[in-house]
C-alpha positions in Angstrom: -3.3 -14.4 15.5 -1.7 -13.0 12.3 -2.7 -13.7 8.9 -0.5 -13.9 5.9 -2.8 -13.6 2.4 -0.4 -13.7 -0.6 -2.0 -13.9 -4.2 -0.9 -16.6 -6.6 1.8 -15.9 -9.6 -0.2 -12.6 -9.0 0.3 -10.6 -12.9 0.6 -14.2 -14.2 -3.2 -14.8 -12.5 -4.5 -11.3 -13.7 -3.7 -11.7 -17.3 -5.0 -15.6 -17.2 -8.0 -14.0 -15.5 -9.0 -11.2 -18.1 -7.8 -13.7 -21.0 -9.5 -17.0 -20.8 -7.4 -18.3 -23.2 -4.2 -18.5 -21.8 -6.2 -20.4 -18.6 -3.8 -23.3 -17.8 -1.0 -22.3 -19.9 2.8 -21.3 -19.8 2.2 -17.7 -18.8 5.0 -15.5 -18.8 4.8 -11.3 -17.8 7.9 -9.8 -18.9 9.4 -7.5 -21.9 9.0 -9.3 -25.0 12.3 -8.0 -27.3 14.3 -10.5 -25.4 16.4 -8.1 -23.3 14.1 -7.9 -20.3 13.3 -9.8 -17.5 10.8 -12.1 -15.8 8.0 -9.8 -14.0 6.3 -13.4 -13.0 5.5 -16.6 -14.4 2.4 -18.8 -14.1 2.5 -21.9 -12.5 2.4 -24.1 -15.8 5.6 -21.8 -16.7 7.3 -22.6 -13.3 7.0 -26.1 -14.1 9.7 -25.6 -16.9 11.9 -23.5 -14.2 10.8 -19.5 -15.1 11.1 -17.6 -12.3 11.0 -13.9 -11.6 13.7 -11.9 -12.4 15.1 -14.3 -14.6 16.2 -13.2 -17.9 13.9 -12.9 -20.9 16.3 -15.4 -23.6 17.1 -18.0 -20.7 12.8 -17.8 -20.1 12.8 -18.7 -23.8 15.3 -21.1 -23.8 13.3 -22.6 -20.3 10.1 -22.6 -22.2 9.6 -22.3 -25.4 5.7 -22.9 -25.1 5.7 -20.1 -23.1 3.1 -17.3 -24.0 5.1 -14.4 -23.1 3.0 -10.8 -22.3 4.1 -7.3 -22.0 3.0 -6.4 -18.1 0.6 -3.9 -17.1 0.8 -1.8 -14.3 -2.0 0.0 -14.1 -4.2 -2.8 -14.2 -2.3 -5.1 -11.7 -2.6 -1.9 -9.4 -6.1 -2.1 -9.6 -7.1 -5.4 -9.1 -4.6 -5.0 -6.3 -6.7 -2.4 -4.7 -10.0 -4.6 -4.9 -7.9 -7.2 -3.4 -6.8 -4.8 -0.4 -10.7 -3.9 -0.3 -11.6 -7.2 0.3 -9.1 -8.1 3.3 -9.9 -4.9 4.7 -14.0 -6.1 5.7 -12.3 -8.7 8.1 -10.1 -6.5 9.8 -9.2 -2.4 9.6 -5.3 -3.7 10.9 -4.6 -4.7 7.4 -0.6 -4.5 6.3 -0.2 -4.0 3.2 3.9 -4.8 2.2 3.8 -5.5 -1.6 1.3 -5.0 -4.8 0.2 -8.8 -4.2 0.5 -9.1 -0.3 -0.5 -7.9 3.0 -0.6 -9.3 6.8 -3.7 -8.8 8.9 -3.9 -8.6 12.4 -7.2 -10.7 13.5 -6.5 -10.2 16.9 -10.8 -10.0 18.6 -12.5 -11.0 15.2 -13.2 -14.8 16.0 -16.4 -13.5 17.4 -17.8 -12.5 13.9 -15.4 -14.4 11.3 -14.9 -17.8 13.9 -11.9 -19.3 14.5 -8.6 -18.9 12.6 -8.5 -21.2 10.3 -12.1 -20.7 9.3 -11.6 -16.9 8.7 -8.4 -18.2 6.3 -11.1 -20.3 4.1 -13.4 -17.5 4.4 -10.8 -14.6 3.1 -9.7 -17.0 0.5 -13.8 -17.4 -0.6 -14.2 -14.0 -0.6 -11.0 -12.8 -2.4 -12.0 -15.3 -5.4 -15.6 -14.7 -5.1 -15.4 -10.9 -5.6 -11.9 -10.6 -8.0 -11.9 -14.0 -9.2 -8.2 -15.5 -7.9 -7.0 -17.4 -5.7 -4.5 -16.6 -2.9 -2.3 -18.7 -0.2 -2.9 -18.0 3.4 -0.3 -18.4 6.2 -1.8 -18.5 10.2 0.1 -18.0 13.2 0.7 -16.3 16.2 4.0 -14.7 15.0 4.2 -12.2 11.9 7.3 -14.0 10.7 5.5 -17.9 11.1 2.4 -16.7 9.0 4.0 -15.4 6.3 6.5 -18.5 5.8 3.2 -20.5 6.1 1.8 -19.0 3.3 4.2 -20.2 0.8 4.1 -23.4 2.0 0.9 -25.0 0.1 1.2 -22.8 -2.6 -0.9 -22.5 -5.4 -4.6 -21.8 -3.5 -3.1 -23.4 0.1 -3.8 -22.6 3.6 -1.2 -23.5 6.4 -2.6 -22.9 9.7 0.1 -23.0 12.5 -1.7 -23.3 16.2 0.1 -21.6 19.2 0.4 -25.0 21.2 2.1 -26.3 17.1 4.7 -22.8 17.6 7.8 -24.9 19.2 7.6 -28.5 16.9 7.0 -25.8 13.8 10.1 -24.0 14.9 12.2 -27.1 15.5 12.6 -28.3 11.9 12.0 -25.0 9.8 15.1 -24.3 7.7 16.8 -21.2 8.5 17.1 -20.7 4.9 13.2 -20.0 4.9 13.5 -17.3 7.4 13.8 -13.7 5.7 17.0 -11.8 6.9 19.1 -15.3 6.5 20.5 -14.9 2.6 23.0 -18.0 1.5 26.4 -16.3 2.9 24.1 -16.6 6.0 22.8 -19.5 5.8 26.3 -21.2 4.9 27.9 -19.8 7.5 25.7 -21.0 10.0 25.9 -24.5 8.1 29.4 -24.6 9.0 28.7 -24.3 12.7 25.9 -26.8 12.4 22.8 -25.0 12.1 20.3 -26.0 9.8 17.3 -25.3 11.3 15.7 -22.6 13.6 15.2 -25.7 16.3 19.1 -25.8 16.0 19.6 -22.1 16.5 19.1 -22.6 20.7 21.5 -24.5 21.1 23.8 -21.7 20.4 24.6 -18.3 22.9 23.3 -15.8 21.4 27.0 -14.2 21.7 27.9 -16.2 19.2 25.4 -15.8 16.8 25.8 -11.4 17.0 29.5 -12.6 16.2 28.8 -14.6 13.4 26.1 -12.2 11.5 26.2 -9.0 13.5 23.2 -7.4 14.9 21.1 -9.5 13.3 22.1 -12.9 15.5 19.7 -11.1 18.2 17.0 -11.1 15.9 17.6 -14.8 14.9 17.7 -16.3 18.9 14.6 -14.0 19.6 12.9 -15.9 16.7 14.6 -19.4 17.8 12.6 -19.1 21.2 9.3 -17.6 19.7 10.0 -14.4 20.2 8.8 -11.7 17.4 8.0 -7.6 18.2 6.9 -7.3 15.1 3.6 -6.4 14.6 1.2 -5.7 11.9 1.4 -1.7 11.0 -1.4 -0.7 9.1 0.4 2.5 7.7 3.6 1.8 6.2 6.4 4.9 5.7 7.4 5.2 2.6 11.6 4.7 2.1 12.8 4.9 -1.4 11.3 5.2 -4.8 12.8 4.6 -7.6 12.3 3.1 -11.7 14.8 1.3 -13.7 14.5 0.1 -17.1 16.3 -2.3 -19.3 17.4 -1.2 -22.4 17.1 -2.1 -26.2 20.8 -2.1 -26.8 23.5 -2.2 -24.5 24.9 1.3 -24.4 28.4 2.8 -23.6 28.3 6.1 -24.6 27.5 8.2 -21.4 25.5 11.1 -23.0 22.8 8.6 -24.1 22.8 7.1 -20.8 22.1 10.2 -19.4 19.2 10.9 -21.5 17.8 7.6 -19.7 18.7 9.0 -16.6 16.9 12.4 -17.1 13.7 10.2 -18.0 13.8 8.3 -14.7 14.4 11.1 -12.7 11.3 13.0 -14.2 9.5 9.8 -12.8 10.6 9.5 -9.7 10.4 12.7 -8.9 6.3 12.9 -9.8 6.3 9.6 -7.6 8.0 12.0 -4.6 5.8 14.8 -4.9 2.8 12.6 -5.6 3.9 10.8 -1.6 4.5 14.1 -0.7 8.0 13.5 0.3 11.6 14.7 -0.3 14.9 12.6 -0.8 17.5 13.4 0.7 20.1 10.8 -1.2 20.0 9.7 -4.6 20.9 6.3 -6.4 22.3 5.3 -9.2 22.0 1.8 -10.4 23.7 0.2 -13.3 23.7 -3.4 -14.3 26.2 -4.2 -17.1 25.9 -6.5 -20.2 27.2 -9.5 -18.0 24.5 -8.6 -15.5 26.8 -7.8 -13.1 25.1 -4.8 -10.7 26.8 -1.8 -9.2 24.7 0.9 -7.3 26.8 4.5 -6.4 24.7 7.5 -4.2 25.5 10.8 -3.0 23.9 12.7 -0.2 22.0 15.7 -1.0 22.4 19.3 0.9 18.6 19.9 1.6 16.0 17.1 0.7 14.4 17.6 -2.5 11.1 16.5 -4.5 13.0 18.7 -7.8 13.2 16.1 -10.7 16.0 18.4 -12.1 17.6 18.3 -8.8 17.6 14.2 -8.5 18.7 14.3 -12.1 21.8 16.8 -11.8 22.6 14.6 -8.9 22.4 11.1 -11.2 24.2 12.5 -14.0 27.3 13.7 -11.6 27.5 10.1 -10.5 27.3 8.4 -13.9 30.2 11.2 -14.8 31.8 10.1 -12.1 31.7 6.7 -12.9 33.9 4.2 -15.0 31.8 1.9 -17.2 34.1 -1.3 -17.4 31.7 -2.6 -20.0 28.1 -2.0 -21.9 25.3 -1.4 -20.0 21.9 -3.1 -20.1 20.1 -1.2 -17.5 20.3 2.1 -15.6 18.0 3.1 -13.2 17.3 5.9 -10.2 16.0 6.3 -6.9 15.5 8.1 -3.7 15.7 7.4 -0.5 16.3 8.9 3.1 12.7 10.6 2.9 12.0 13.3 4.4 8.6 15.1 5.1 8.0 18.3 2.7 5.6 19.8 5.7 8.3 20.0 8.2 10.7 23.0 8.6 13.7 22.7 6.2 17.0 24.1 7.2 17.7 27.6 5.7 21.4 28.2 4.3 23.8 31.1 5.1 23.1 32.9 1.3 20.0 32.7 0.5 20.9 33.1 -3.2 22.1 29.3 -3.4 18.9 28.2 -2.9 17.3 30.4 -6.0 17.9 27.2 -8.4 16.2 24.6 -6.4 13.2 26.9 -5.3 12.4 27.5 -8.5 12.3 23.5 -9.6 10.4 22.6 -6.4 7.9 24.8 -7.4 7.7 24.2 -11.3 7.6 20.4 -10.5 3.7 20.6 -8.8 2.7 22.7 -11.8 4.1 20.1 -15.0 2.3 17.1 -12.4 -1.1 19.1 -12.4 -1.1 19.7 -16.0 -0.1 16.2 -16.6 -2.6 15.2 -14.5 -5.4 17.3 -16.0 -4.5 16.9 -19.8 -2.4 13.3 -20.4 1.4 12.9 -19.2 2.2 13.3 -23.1 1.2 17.3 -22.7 3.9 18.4 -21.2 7.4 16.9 -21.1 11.4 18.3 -21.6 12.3 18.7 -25.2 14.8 15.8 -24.4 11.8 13.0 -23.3 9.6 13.9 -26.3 10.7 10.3 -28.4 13.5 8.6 -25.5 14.2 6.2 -28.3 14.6 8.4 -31.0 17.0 11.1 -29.1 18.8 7.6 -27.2 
């Protein structure tokens, strides 16, 4: 049996938790200038339609009650942690695949915990008795069942779905709920008259790889209870990156840049912090209508070098044609590689001089930012963002 434990409008929850005063009100985590977006909402502010990722202004316009909070990281990472802590007594195979949510495999514990649904209540007791929020939990005997369970008696719910329950839960669960199936997907599969998973079997799976590609293998496997995965207590690492939504919109590409140098300073430290290397780079712009546009380029030797991922961003944004303003720019890296593993040497060794030299002045700026503040040692051109942007 798998367990799906996902915490409740989780930064919504931590600020109503360390703030009894905003306890049973309109919620909202997000920039407050107006130009950001929705980090989460509480559930009084979902009442009025706030969701995440929505726009700051349309938020207002949503809710105009709504107490709206600057988020914070730091401490949303540690009350994740003491979350993580907690699920971690009833089981070391523990999956951990966001800030707010993990699976756990309790595969042998009935002997100590009881039966499945008792060891739900008994996480869900435990998580609030020791952090002090409450959490949805999702029980099945497939990964992809539990976690659609947990969202189904959301706030504080529990959804238990027994083995010999598997095919009638199956029948009727809209395809639309199942992760992989967006609404091109979903439409398309409409038009052939599937609505459900129960629906799905009655359909060659030939038909369905035609329809969405590889992914119509996955889809019948799920149709006839069929899931490989399992719960993977260590997760690899694939990308990092940070974006940021700025104060004005900007068109002038030598501020933009500054923005990008900033981010790639970031997500660097977050690279060598892993201890990994990128081998591609992204850049992500979303423009003043919101639409999005993402370009990459493929590195020559994978690279932990902030300057490196930076040089790389800035050739793309010169690269590119900004049709209008932009609202937010971002970076990232992806296509990880190991730093401890042998890297390919090239032909003259003289083109490699550059890079050496940042991979090893990047370790040295992280220790002393480590040891003395992130403020004690930055590039001339990060020392006031705002100011210089």
């Amino acid at each position: 049996m798998i367990i799906h434990v996902d915490m409740d409008a989780f930064y919504a929850s931590v600020e109503q938790l360390d703030d009894p005063a905003l306890a049973g009100k309109p919620v909202i985590v997000g920039g407050t200038s107006g130009r950001g977006v929705v980090a989460a909402a509480s559930y009084e502010a979902r009442k009025y339609g706030v969701r995440s990722a929505m726009p700051v202004f349309q938020a207002k316009k949503k809710c105009p009650a709504g107490i709206f909070v600057p988020p914070r990281r730091h401490r949303y990472k540690d009350v994740s942690q003491a979350v993580m802590a907690v699920l971690h007594t009833f089981t070391p195979l523990v999956e951990q695949i966001s800030i707010d949510e993990a699976f756990l495999d309790i595969s042998g514990c009935e002997a100590i915990f009881g039966p499945p649904r008792e060891m739900g209540l008994a996480i869900k007791h435990k998580v609030k008795e020791t952090v002090g929020l409450n959490c949805s939990v999702g029980i099945a005997p497939l990964k992809f069942l539990a976690k659609i369970a947990s969202d189904m008696n959301k706030p504080d719910g529990l959804t238990y779905v027994a083995p010999d329950a598997v095919d009638d839960f199956i029948a009727v669960l809209p395809v639309g709920k199942i992760s992989g199936v967006g609404e091109k997907a979903a439409h398309a599969l409409k038009k052939i008259g599937i609505s459900t998973l129960g629906d799905v079997k009655k359909f060659p799976v030939e038909k369905l790889v035609s329809l969405l590609g590889k992914y119509g293998h996955r889809l019948h496997e799920l149709a006839h209870g069929i899931d490989r995965s399992v719960v993977a207590p260590v997760r690899p690492v694939k990308s990092v990156s940070t974006e940021e939504t700025l104060a004005a919109d900007i068109s002038d590409k030598g501020k933009l840049r500054k923005y990008l140098l900033k981010h790639s300073e970031d997500v660097g430290r977050q690279l060598r912090k892993k201890g990994r290397r990128a081998r591609t780079v992204t850049l992500k712009i979303k423009y003043c209508d919101f639409r999005q546009v993402t370009r990459q380029t493929k590195l020559y030797r994978p690279t932990s070098a902030s300057e490196t991922i930076f040089q790389a961003a800035a050739g793309l944004l010169e690269n590119f044609f900004l049709h209008q303003p932009v609202r937010l720019i971002g970076v990232g890296a992806s296509d990880l590689d190991d730093p401890h593993q042998a890297t390919q040497m090239t032909l003259f060794a003289d083109s490699d001089t550059s890079l050496e030299k940042w991979e090893k002045i990047g370790p040295v700026v992280d220790g002393i930012a480590e040891k003395f503040g992130p403020e004690a040692i930055t590039k001339a051109g990060l020392t006031d963002p705002d100011k210089h942007c």
